[in-house]
MARSE-586920 format. One record per residue (C-alpha): x, y, z. Coordinates in steps of 0.25 Angstrom, whole numbers, padded with zeros to 4 digits, always signed. Each point is the difference from the previous one (the first is absolute). Layout:
MARSE-586920
XYZ ...
This chain:
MARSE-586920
-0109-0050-0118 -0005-0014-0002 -0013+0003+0004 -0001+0011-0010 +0006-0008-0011 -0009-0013+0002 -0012+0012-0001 -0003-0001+0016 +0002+0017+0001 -0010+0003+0013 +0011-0011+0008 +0012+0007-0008 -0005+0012+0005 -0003-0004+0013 +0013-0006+0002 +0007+0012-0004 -0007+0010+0009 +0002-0009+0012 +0016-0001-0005 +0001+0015-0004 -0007+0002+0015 +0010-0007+0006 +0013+0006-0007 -0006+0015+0003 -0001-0004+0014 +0015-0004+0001 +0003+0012-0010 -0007+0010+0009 +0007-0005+0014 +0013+0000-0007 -0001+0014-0005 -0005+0005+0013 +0011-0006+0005 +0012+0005-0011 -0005+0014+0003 +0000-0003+0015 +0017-0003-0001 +0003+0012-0012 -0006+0009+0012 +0009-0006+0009 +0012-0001-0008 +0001+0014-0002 +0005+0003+0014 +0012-0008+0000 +0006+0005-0015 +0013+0002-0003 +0006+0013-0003 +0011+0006-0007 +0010+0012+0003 -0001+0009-0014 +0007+0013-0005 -0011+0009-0004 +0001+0015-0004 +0014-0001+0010 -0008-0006+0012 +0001-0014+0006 -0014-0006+0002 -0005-0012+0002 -0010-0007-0008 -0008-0012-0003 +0010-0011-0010 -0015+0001-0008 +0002+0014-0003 +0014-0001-0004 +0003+0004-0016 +0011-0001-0010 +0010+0012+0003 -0002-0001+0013 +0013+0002+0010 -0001-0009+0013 +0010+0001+0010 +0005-0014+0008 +0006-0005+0012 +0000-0013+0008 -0012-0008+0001 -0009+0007-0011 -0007-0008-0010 +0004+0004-0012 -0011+0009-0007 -0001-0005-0017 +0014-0003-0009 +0008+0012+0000 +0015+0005-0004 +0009+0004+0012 +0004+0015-0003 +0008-0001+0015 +0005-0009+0009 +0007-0005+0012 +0005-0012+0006 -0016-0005-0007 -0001-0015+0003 -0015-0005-0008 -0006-0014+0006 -0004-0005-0013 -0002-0015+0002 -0015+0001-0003 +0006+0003-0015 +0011-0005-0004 +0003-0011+0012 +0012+0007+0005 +0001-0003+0015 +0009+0012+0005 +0000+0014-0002 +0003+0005-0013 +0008+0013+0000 -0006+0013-0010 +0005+0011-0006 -0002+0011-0011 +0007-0004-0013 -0003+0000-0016 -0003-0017-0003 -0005-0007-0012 -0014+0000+0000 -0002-0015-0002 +0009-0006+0011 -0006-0010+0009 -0008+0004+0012 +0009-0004+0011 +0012+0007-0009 -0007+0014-0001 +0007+0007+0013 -0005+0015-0005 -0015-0007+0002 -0009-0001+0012 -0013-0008-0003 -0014-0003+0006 -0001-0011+0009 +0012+0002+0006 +0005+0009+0014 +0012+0006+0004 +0008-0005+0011 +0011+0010+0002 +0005+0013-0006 -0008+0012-0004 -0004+0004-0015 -0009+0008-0009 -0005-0006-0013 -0009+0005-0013 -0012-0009-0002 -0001-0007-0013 -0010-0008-0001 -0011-0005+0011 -0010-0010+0003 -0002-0010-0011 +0009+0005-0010 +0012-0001+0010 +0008-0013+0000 -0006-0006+0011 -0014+0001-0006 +0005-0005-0012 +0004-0012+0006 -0011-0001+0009 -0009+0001-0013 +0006-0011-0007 +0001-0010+0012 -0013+0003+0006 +0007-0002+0015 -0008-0001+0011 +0005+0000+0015 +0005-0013+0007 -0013-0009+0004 -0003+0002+0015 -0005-0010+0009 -0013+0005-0001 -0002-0002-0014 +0007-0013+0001 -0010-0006+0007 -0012+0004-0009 +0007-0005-0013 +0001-0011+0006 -0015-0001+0005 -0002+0003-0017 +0007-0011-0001 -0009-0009+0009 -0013+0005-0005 +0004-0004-0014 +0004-0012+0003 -0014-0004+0007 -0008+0008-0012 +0007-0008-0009 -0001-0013+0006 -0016+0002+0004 -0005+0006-0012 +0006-0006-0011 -0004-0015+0007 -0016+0006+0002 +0002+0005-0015 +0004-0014-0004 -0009-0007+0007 -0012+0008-0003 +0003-0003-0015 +0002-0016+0003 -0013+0001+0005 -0006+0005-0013 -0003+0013+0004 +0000+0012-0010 +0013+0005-0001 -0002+0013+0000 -0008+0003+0012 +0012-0010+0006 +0010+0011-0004 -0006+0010+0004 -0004-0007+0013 +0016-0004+0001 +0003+0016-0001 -0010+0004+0009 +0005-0009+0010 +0015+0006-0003 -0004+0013+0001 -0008-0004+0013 +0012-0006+0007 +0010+0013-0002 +0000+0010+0009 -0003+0012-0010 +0000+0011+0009 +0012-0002+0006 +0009+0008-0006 -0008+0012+0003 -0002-0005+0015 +0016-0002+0000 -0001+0016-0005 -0012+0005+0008 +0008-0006+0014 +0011+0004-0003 -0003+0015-0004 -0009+0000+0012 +0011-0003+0008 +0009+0010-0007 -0010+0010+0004 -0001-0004+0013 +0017-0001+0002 +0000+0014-0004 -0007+0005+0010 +0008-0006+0010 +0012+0008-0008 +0005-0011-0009 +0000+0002-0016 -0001-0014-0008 +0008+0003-0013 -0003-0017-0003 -0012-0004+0004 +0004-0015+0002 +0010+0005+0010 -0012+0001+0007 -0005-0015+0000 +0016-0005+0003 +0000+0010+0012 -0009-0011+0007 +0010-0010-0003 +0010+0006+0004 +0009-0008+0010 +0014+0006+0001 +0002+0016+0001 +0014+0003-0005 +0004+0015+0004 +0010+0010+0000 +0003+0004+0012 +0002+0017-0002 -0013+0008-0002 -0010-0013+0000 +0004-0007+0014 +0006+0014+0005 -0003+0013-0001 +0007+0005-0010 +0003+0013+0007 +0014-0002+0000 +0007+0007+0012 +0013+0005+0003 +0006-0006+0012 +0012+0005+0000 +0013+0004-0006 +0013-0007+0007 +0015-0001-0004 +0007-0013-0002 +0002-0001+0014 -0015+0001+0004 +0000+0014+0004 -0009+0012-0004 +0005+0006-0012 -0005+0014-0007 +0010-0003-0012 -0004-0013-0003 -0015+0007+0001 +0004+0011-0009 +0007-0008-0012 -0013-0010+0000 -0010+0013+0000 +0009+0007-0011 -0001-0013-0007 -0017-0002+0002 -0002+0013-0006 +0008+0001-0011 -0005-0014-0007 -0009+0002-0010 -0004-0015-0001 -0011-0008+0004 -0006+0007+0012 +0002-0010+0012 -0004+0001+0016 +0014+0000+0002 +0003+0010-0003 -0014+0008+0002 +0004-0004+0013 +0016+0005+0000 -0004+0013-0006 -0010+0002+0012 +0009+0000+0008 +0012+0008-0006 +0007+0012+0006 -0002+0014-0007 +0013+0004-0005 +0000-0009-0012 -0002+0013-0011 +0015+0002-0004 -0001-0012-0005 -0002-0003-0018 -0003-0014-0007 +0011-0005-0011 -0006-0013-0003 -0005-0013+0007 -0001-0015+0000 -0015-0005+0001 -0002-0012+0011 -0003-0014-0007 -0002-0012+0004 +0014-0005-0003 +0009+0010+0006 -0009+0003+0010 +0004+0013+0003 -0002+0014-0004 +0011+0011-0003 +0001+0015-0002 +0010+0009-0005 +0001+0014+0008 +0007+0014-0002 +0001+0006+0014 +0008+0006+0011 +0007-0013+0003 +0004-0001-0014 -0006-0011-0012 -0003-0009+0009 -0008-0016-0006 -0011-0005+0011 -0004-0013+0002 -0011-0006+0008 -0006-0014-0002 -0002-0014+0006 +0011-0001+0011 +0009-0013-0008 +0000+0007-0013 +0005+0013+0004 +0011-0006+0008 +0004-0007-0011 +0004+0013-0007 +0008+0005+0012 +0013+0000+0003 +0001+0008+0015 -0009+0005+0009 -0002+0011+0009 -0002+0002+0015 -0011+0010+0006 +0012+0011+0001 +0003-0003-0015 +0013-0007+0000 +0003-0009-0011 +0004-0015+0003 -0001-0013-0008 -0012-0007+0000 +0003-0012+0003 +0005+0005+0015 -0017+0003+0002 -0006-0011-0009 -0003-0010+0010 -0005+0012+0010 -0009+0006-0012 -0006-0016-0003 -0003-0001+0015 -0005+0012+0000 -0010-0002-0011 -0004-0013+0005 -0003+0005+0013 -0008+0011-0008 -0008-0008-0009 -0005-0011+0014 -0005+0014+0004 -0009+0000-0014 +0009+0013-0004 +0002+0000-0014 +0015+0005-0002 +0006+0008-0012 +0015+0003-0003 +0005+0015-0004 +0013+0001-0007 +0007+0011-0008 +0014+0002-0009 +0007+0013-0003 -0005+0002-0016 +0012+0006-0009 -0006+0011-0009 -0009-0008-0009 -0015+0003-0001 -0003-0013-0003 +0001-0013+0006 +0000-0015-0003 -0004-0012+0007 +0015-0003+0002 +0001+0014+0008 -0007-0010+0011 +0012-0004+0006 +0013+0002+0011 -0012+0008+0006 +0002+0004+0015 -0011-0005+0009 -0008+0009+0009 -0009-0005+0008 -0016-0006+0002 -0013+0005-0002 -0009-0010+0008 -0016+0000-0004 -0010-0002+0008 -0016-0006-0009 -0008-0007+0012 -0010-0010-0003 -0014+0006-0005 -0011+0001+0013 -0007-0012+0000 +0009-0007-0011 +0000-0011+0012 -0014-0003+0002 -0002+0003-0015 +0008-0014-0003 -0004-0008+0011 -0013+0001-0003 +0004-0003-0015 +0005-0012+0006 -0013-0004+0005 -0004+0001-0013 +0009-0011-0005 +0009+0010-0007 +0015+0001+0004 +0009+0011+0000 +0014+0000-0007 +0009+0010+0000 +0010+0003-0013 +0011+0012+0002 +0012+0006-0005 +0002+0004+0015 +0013-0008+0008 -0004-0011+0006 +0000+0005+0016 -0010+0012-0004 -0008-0008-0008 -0004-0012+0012 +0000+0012+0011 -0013+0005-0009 -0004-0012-0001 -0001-0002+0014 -0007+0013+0002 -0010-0005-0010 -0003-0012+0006 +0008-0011-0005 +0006-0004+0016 +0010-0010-0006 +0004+0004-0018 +0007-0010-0008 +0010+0005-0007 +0004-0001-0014 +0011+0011-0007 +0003+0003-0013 +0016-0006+0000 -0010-0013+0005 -0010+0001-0009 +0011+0000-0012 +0005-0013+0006 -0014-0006+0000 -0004-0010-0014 -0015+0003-0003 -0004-0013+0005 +0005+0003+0013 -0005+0013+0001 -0015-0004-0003 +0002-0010+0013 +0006+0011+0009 -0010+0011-0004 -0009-0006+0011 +0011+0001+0009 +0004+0015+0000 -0006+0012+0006 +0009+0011-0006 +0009+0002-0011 +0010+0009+0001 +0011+0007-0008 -0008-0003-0010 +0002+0004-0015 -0011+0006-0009 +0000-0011-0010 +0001-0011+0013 -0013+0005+0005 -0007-0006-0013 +0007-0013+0001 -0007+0000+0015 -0012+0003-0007 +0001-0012-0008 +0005-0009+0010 -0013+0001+0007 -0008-0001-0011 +0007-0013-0004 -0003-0004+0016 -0013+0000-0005 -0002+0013+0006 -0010+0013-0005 +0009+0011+0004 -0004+0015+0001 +0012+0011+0001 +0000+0014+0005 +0010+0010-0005 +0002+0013-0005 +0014+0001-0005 +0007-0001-0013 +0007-0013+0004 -0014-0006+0005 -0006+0001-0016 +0006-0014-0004 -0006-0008+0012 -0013+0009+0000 -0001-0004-0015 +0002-0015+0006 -0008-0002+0010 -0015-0005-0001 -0005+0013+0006 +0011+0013-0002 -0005+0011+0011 +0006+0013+0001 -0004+0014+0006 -0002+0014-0006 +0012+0009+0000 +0009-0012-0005 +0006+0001-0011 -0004-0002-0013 +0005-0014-0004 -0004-0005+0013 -0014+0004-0002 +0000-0004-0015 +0004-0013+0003 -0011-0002+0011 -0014-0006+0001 -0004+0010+0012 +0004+0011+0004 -0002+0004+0016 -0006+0015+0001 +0004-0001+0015 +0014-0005+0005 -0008-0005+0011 +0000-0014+0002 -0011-0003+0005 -0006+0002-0016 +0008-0013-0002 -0013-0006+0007 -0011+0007-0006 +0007-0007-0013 +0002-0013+0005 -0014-0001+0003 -0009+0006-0010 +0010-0008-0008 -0006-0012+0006 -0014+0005+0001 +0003+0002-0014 +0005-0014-0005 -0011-0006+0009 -0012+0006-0008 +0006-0005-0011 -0001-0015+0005 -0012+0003+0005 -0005+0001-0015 +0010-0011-0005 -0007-0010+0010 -0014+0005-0003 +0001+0000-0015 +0007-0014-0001 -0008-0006+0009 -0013+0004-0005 +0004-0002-0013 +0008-0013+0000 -0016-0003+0009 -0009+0002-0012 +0009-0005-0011 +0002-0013+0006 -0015+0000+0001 -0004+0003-0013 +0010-0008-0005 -0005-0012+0007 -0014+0002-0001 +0003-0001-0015 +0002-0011-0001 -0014-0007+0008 -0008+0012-0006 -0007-0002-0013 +0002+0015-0001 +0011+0011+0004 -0003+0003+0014 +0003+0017-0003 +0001+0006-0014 +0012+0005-0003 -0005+0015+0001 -0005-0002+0014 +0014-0006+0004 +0006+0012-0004 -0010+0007+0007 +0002-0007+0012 +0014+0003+0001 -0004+0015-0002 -0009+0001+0011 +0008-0008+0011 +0012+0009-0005 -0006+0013+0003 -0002+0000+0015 +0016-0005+0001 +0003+0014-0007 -0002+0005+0013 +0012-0008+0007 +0008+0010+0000 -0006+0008+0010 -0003-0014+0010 +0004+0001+0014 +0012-0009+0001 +0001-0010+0013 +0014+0005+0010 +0004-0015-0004 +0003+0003-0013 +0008+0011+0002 +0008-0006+0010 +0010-0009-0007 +0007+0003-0016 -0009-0008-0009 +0002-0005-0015 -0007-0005-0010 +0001-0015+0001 -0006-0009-0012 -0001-0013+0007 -0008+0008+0014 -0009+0007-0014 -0003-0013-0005 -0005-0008+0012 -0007+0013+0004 -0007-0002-0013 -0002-0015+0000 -0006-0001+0013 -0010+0011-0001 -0002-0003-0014 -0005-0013+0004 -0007+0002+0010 -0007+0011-0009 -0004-0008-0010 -0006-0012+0011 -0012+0012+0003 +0000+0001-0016 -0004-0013+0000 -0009+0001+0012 -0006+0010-0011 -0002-0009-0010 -0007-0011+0007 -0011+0011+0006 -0002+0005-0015 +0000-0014-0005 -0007-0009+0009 -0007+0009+0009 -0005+0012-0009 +0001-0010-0014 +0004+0014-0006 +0003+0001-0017 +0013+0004-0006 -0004+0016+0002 -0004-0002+0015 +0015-0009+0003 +0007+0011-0007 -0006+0013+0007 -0002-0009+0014 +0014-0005+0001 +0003+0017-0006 -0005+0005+0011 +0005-0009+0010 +0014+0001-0006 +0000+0015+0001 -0004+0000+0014 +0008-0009+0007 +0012+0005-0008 -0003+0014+0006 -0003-0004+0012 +0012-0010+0003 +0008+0012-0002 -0003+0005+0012 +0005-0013+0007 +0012-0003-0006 +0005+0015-0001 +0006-0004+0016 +0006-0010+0007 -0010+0003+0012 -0015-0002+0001 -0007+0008-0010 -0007+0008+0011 +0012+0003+0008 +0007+0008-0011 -0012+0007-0008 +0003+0005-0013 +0003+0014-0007 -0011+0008-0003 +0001-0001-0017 +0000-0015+0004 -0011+0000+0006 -0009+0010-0009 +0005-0008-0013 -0002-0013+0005 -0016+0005+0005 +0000+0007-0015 +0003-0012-0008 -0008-0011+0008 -0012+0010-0001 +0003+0001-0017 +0003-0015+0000 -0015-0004+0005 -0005+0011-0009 +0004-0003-0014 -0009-0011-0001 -0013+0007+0000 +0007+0012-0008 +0000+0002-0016 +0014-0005+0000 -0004-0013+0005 -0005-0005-0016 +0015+0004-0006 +0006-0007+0010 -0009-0013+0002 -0004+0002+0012 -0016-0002+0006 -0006+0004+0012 +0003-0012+0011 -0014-0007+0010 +0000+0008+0014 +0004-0015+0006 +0013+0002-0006 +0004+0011+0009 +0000-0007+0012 +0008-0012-0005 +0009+0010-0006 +0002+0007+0016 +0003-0014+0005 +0011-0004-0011 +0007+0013+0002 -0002+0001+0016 +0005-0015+0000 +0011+0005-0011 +0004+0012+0008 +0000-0007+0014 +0010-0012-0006 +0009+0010-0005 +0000+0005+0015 +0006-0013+0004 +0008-0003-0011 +0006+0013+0001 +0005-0003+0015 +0005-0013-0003 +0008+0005-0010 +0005+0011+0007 +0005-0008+0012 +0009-0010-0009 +0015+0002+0006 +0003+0005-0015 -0008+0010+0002 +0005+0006+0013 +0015-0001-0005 +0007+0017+0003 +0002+0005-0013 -0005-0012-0008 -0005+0004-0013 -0013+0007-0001 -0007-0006+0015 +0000+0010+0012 +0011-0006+0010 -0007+0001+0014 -0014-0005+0001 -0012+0007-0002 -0010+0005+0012 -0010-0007-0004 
């Protein structure tokens, strides 16, 4: 704009196409890339169960309208804002609203319209899920007119900052602090020299413009889409595409145990009385009990109802009790032959707690407490077998229809139903090699503390620490951050502990990835720097996640981790190139500013350098990336970017001079044959140092992608060219003497052979060769 309003239009004009070229070139890749994640994104969304024309269906929440009627239960994300028509024993999550840690309880009921949000108990609304309890509601309002996107409207919130973006605001941060201090001291002494102040400006901004990376926001985007792509063919779906580059860093794998590091298949083992023996009653109340539940849908009982006996039809459903997290069991009220009869299954503590008496395998009544201590060894001996035990219980019902939370007590206890989920094929060898990739395994779960170190066993962990819930409530949060490092397995484990584990880590200084599928895993998937699930868990768990796993199969968890790290390392590929090169020929022009009794490039072919030498780093995303780089977490580390960038910086800029004494004193050239020698020799060695300090090896040892290659030929083909094309008048540039050609090979062999060395020697400082430290590949290279 100065150019056209001191009357200089063709260098205005100039100045904007090469500017305009540069933005379409960064609008176009991320638009490619937008498109490329909207694709992939629509396999994962989330539905919603609707009433239409009498029938249950499921259907995108897109699709959901005002009217509709959506039916609940426990773990479903809750579709838009709606009013409860139906109830029972509903418990809504809905901390992501109104800050309410626990459970709040719904129910119908007429309420004043303009009560608070955490007040209005007849409402369910989006953004929140249900934790226990069925219902069905009407929806009244969706999308942004809900109160969730009224909120998220005014507040503009955007999700916590991941370790990833972290580091490249921080990087921001550096490159503006050396832009500012370069360029404004070049402005300052250009004008103390007496030069026109103007073209010093506009010299100043060129240099600017010249030393940030412009294309890096779409490279960030074009890698990370490309790996997006890439992810999903090996069956994972990436709902936030940084999740990607944070998946390379990760170096702690918190997991549930059930359905991630085990089948998943539950399994009944058997059915036993209090005193350990077979027992069809206790089998046929737990059966009777699985199949008249109507809340969420669990493997438990998928797996109880497998394996029930067939004379269960005389039986009819009253009412039940839904399982939570809190009671942790799950009751039903039956009519039948034996009478109104209340069963109880649930975690083996909670159930006896309700119970009063006990039964023997013949069904004799006695007081508990003469089998207590048979029934805990008993379980204890289970669970160091990896079985999961449940309890069974049951009370004669008076004739009510109806029944209370308060209904579960002086119960008689029947016996145990013992479970069976084996570790996934290959779960094993799956971690270990996870290990080899600096990546540690941590196993989080409600399971008793026996079961959950037998798993871990089985899953590779020879010796697991143990840390359980009772424990960790004891634990300040100082001293859990020190003893995170020190625990294998956390067990007995409560839904919101697992985030505090979460924390803990990240506090350690840790990147933590989790994998869970259930409600209680939403809190710590939401936590943790990378939140993984798997298709066919439920809704909340998928919501809250940054991948979702198509296959349960472990082995996915590799693919992830290393395109992840393929992923992060093209990104630094271009990091290191661009700053570099940049920081190179800005600290040139900046200094030969000052000898020069001209400016050594024009401000239009400053910007047209940075063009050109950007265009064959579009193609970074598809490079090969060296087996070193993938073998340890990385992050983006500021203090490694800058000495990366001082060192070959300089030594770019020592050849730029070399430049300028063979322009000055051998080929005695003019201002127009400095300006398009020392173009054409920037251009190229920029390019062609691309392929040297793309990988820690010898440039010939690791060869690079294809697109690299063909864009890296194009653009030293165009660069040579322009001179002796019309364009060359518009931009001052003339036709260069054959004798500079060869002087030109020798600066940028000499140029390209000292980047060889330097590259090496850099490389091979112990800081460099650290596992896991910042963005340098731990183990050294091959070359």
């Amino acid at each position: 704009m100065l150019s056209f309003g001191l009357g200089d239009a063709q260098d205005g004009t100039i100045i904007l196409v090469i500017v305009f070229a540069s933005a379409g070139l960064g609008v176009w890749q991320e638009h490619d890339a937008a498109d490329a994640v909207r694709s992939l994104m629509a396999t994962v969304r989330t539905t919603a169960s609707v009433l239409r024309d009498g029938r249950a269906e499921e259907i995108p929440i897109g699709d959901l309208v005002v009217g509709d009627v959506v039916t609940l239960s426990a773990g479903d994300a809750v579709p838009g804002d709606a009013r409860l028509l139906a109830a029972r024993d509903l418990h809504v999550v809905e901390a992501a609203l109104t800050g309410e840690t626990f459970p709040v309880e719904k129910e119908p009921a007429v309420l004043a319209p303009d009560l608070p949000l955490a007040r209005r108990t007849n409402a369910l609304f989006l953004g929140t899920h249900v934790a226990s309890g069925t219902g069905t509601a009407v929806v009244v309002a969706t999308g942004p007119d809900t109160e969730f996107g009224a909120i998220s409207d005014r507040l503009r919130l955007r999700p916590p900052e991941t370790e990833f973006e972290r580091g490249l605001r921080r990087f921001g941060a550096l490159l503006a602090q050396v832009t500012l201090l370069l360029v404004g001291g070049i402005f300052a002494v250009n004008v103390g020299l007496q030069r026109p102040w103007l073209e010093s400006l506009l010299f100043a901004l060129a240099l600017a413009v010249g030393l940030t990376p412009q294309l890096l926001p779409a490279i960030v985007s074009v890698n990370l889409a490309a790996g997006a792509k890439r992810l999903a063919r090996k069956k994972v779906i990436t709902k936030r595409l940084t999740a990607i580059e944070n998946l390379g860093s990760v170096d702690v794998l918190c997991s549930d145990k059930t359905g991630t590091l085990t089948e998943g298949c539950v399994r009944l083992d058997a059915a036993i009385a209090p005193d350990g023996t077979p027992s069809a009653r206790t089998l046929r109340y737990a059966a009777l009990n699985a199949l008249h539940q109507t809340g969420f849908r669990n493997p438990i009982d998928e797996a109880v109802r497998a394996a029930a006996p067939p004379d269960l039809e005389d039986w009819r459903k009253l009412d039940d009790l839904p399982y939570d997290f809190v009671r942790k069991r799950l009751s039903v009220l039956l009519d039948g032959p034996e009478g109104r009869l209340l069963l109880t299954k649930g975690a083996v503590r909670a159930v006896l707690d309700v119970c009063t008496q006990c039964e023997d395998a013949a069904g004799r009544a006695c007081t508990l407490d003469v089998l207590r201590d048979d029934i805990d060894a008993r379980v204890a001996a289970l669970a160091a077998e990896g079985l999961r035990t449940l309890a069974v219980a049951v009370r004669a019902m008076p004739g009510d229809a109806r029944v209370g939370r308060d209904d579960e007590a002086a119960m008689t206890f029947v016996g145990l139903l013992t479970f069976a989920d084996p570790p996934r094929e290959g779960v094993a060898a799956t971690l270990a090699e996870l290990g080899t990739l600096g990546v540690r395994l941590c196993v989080i779960t409600g399971d008793d503390r026996r079961i959950a170190t037998t798993v871990a066993r089985q899953v590779g962990l020879p010796v697991p620490r143990l840390l359980t819930g009772p424990e960790l409530r004891d634990t300040s949060e100082d001293a859990l951050v020190r003893r995170v490092d020190e625990v294998d397995v956390f067990a007995e484990i409560e839904p919101n502990q697992k985030e505090r584990v979460i924390r803990a880590f990240q506090k350690a200084g840790h990147v933590v990835g989790y994998l869970g599928d259930g409600i209680n895993d939403a809190p710590a998937l939401h936590a943790a720097d990378v939140g993984m699930s798997v298709e066919g868990a439920v809704d909340v768990a998928r919501d809250a996640a940054d991948l979702v796993l198509l296959d349960r199969d472990p082995a996915v968890l590799l693919d992830g981790v290393r395109e992840g790290r393929r992923t992060f390392a093209n990104t630094l590929k271009y990091v290191f190139m661009a700053t570099s090169a940049n920081f190179g020929n800005m600290f040139s022009m900046a200094g030969a500013s000052l000898f020069l009794p001209f400016l050594p490039l024009l401000p239009k072919q400053i910007l047209l350098t940075n063009l050109l030498t950007d265009l064959p780093e579009m193609a970074i995303a598809t490079d090969r990336v060296d087996d070193e780089w993938v073998a340890h977490p990385r992050r983006f580390d500021v203090t490694f970017i800058r000495d990366f960038m001082i060192v070959f910086g300089v030594l770019s800029s020592v050849f730029d001079y070399l430049t300028f004494a063979v322009l000055l004193f051998v080929l005695d050239a003019g201002p127009e044959e400095f300006r398009t020698g020392w173009f054409v020799e920037s251009v190229l060695s920029a390019t062609l140092i691309v392929l040297v300090i793309r990988t820690r090896r010898a440039a010939w040892r690791s060869p690079p992608g294809r697109a690299l290659t063909v864009a890296t030929v194009g653009v030293g083909m165009v660069t040579v060219a322009i001179p002796w094309t019309p364009l060359a008048a518009p931009l001052g540039l003339v036709p260069l003497p054959a004798s500079f050609f060869p002087a030109l090979a020798v600066v940028v062999a000499l140029y390209v052979g000292s980047a060889e060395i330097a590259k090496r020697r850099f490389w091979a400082r112990p800081a460099r060769r650290t596992p896991g430290a910042a963005v340098a590949p731990a183990p050294p290279g091959r070359a």
